[in-house]
C-alpha positions in Angstrom: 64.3 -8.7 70.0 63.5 -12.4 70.2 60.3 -13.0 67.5 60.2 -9.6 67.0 60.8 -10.5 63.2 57.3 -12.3 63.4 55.9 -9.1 64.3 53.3 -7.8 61.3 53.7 -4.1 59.7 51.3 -1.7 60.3 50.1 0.1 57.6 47.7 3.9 58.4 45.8 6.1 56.5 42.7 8.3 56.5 40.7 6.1 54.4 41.2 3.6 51.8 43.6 5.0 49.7 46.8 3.4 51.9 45.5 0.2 50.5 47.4 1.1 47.3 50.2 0.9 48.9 49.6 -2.0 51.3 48.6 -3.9 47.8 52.5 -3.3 46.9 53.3 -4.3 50.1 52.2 -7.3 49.8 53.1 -8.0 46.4 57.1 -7.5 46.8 57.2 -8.8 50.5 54.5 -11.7 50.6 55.8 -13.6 53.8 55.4 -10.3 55.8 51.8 -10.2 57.8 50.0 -7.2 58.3 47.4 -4.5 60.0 45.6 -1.7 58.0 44.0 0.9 60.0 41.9 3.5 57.7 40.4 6.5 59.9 37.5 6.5 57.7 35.3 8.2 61.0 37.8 11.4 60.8 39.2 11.5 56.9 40.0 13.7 54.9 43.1 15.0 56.7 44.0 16.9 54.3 41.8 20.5 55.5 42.4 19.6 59.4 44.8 21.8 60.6 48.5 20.5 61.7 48.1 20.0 65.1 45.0 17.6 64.8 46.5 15.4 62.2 49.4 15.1 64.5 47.1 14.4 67.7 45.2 11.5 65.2 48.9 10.3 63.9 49.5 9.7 67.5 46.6 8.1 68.5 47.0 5.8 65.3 50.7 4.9 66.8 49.2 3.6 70.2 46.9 1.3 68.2 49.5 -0.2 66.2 51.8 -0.6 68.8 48.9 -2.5 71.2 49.0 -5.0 67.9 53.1 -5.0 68.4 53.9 -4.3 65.0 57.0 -4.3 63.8 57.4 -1.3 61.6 54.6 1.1 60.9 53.9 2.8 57.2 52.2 6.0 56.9 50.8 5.6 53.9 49.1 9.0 54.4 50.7 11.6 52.3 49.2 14.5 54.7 50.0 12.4 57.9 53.6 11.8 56.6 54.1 15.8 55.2 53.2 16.7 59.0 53.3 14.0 61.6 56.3 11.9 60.7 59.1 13.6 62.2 56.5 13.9 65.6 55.9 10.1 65.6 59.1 8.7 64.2 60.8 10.8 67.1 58.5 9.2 69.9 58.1 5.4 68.5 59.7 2.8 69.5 60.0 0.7 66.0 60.5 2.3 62.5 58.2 4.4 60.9 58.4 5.2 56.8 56.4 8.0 54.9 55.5 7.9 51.8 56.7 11.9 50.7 60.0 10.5 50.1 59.7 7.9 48.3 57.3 9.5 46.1 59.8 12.2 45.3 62.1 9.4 44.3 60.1 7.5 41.8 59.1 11.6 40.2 63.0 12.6 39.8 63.5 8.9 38.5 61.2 9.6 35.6 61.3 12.8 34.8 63.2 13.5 31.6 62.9 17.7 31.6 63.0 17.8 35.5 59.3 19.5 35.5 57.2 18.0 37.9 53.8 18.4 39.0 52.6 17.2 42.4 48.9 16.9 43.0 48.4 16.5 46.7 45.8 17.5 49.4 45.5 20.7 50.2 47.9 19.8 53.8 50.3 18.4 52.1 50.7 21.3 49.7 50.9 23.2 52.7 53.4 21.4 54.4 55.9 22.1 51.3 56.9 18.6 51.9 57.1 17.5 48.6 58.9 20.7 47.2 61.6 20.0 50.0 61.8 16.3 49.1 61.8 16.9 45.4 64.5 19.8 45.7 66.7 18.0 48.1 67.3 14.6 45.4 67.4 17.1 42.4 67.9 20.9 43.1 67.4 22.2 39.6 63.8 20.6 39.3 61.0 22.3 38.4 58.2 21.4 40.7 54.6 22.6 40.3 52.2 21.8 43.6 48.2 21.1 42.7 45.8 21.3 45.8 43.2 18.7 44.8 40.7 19.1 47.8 37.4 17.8 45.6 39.9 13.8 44.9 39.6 12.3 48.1 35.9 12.6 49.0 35.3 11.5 45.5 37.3 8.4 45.7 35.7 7.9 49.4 32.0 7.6 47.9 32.9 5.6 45.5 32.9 7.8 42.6 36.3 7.5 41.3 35.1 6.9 37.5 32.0 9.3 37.7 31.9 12.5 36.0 32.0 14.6 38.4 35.7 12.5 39.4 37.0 13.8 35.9 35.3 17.5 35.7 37.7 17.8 38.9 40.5 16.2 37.8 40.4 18.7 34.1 40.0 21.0 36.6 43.4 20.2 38.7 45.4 18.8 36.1 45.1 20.3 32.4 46.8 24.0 33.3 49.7 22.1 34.3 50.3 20.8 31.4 50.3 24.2 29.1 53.8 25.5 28.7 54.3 28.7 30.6 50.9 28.8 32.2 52.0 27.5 35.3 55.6 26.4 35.0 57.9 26.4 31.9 58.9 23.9 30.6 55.2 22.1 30.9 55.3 19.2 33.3 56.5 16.1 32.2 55.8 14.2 34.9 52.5 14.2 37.1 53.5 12.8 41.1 50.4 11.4 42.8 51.0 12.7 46.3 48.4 11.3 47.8 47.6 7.3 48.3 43.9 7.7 47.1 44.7 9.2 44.1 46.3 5.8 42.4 42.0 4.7 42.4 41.7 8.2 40.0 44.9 7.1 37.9 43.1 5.9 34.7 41.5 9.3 34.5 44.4 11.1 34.9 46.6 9.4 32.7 44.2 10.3 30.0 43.6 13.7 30.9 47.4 14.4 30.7 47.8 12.3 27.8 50.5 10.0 26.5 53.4 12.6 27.0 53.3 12.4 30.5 54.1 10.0 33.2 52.3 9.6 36.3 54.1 8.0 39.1 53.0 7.1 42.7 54.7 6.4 46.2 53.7 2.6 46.4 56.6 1.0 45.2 58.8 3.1 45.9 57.9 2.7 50.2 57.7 -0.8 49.8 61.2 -0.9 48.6 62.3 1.4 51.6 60.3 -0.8 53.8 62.3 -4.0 52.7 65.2 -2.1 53.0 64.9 -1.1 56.8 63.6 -4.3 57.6 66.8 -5.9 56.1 69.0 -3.3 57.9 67.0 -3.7 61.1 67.3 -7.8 61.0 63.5 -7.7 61.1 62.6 -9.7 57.7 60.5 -12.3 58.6 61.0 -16.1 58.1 59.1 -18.2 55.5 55.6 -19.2 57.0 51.9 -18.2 56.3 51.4 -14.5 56.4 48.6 -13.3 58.3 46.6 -9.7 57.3 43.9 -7.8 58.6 42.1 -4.7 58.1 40.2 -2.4 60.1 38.6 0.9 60.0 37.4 3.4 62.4 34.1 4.1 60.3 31.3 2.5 58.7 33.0 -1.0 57.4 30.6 -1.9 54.9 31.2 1.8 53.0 34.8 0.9 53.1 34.8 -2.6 51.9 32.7 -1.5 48.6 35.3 1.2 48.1 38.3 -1.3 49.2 37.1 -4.5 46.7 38.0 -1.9 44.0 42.0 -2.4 44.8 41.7 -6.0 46.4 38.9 -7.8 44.7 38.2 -10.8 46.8 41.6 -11.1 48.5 40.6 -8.2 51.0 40.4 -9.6 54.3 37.4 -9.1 56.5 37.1 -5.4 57.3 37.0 -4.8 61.7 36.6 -1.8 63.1 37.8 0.3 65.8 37.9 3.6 68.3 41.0 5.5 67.8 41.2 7.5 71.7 
């Protein structure tokens, strides 16, 4: 695999909220380049059914593997809850999730093993989480929280509006009475979804001081480093290249994207998923 280390890391999603994680990305492994897709035209995966998120997942795959990447990162909780096992098992490079993880970085801080995982309404399905959670700790409590209003919120922009925290009172304060939905109350609040990090300031004061709230993104970019290492894929010092791209409107997801890159977002391309 001659250069293949040179190779950048694709990153997928539905929308923006996979930049969360690609910001991590970049942060712990800076000499590693590479390509964002966010299927802006087609999100939120969450409703679709299964069989459509894997056709999508799919199609995402061929696109990143026409850019030869390396390694590719579905940072897409619903994608990863019901495509990975599809695309990892028909791909010819690695490809991470970001359920896993996530579980991880839950058990890790959990003191009273009560968890509550707010996710879209597909990955609740999926009981992905549950399975994760349960396999690293089988006496945790776990708690799943369909939060189908989140991701169109966060999509238009209207992560710190009003409506944004009427809905997440609405998903988030019964977890947090003792016996009302779980006993103990939760003590940690899981993010299972990579838009949801852009409603985190809301929901770490709706839940209050008492409770941690934990996401996937460092957690997969620690896996990522770790199956690059294992796979001999690391890349050598040298400029690192990144781009972004977007199968909808670019200029409604660059207003969105500046939130969580500022002025270090790259120019925004976009592109047919087919």
């Amino acid at each position: 695999m001659a250069g293949a280390s040179d190779r950048p890391i694709g990153v997928f999603d539905s929308g923006v909220g996979g930049l969360t994680v690609l910001k991590e990305l970049r942060r712990q492994l800076p000499g590693e380049s590479t390509v964002y897709l966010g299927d802006e035209a087609r999100m939120p995966y969450g409703p679709r059914p299964a069989d459509e998120v894997i056709a999508f997942t799919r199609q995402a795959m061929a696109w990143f593997a026409e850019q030869r990447c390396k390694l590719v990162v579905l940072a897409c909780n619903t994608a990863t809850a019901v495509a990975l096992e599809t695309v990892r098992d028909e791909a010819a490079v690695p490809v991470i999730g970001v359920v896993r993880p996530g579980a991880a970085a839950a058990i890790s801080a959990s003191a009273r093993r009560a968890v509550g995982v707010l996710a879209t309404t597909g990955t609740v399905r999926s009981g992905s989480y549950l399975r994760a959670l349960r396999d690293l700790d089988p006496l945790v409590d776990v708690v799943q929280q369909a939060c189908p209003k989140l991701v169109p919120l966060v999509e238009a922009g209207e992560a710190r509006s009003r409506a944004a925290e009427d809905a997440v009172r609405e998903y988030v304060e019964p977890l947090l009475r003792d016996g009302a939905v779980v006993s103990p109350a939760v003590d940690t609040l899981l993010l299972g979804c990579t838009h949801y990090p852009l409603l985190r300031e809301t929901i770490e004061r709706v839940a209050g001081p008492g409770v941690r709230v934990v996401d996937s993104a460092a957690t997969t970019a620690l896996a990522v480093r770790e199956v690059l290492e294992s796979h001999h894929l690391r890349r050598a010092a040298g400029d690192a290249e990144h781009r972004v791209h977007a199968t909808g409107p670019s200029d409604r997801f660059r207003q969105v994207a500046s939130t969580i890159f500022g002025e270090e977002l790259p120019l925004v391309g976009q592109v047919e998923l087919v």
